[in-house]
N, C-alpha and C positions, 0 to 999 in steps of 0.2 A: 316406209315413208322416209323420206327425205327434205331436205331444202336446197335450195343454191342461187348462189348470186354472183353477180358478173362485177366486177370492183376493179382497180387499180386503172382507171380509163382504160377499163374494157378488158383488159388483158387476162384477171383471173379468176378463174372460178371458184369459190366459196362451198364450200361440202359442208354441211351442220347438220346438227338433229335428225342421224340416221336412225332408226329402230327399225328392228325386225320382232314381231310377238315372240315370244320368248317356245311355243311352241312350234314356228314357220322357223324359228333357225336351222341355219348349216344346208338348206338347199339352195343356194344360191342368187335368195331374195336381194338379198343387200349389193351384190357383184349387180345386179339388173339397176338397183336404183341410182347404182355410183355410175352405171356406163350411161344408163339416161342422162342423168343431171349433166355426163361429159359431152356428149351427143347436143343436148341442148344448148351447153357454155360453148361449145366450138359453133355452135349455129348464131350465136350473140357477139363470135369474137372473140371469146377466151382462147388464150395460147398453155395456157400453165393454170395448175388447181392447188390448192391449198386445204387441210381441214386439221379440226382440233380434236384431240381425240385422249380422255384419258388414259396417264397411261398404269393406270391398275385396270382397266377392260383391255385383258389380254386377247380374248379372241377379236374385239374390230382393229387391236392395235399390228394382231396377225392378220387379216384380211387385208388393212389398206397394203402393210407390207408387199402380200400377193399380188395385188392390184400398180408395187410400183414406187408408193409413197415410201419414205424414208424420213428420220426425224430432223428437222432443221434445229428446231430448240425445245424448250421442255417450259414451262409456266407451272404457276402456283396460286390455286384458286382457293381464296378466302373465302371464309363463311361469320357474316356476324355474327356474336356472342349473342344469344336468349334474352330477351330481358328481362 
């Protein structure tokens, strides 16, 4: 399963909250959801795609690789303190 979203007036596609069950990986679940979601963003008008992806998940951080993606920048996701 996936999400995506067409943003920038129209132009890109948004790739998020990919998961494959943890026993369906490595057959090529996830290459299917990312060509739909592209299929669908080029049918909306998307020219160029985007997504965020940790990069401690090495294995989607090597798929999108394969797929194409390259890293633009890197971020740093906070977690509030407990209280």
């Amino acid at each position: 399963v996936g999400r995506g979203t067409v943003t920038g007036e129209g132009r890109w596609l948004g790739v998020s909250l990919l998961e494959v069950l943890p026993e369906a990986r490595r057959r090529g679940f996830a290459v299917a959801v990312v060509r739909a979601l592209a299929g669908w963003g080029a049918a909306e008008g998307a020219t160029r795609a985007f997504l965020q992806v940790e990069q401690s998940n090495t294995g989607a951080v090597e798929l999108y690789r394969r797929l194409g993606f390259t890293t633009h920048h890197t971020y740093l996701t906070r977690v509030a303190p407990a209280a």
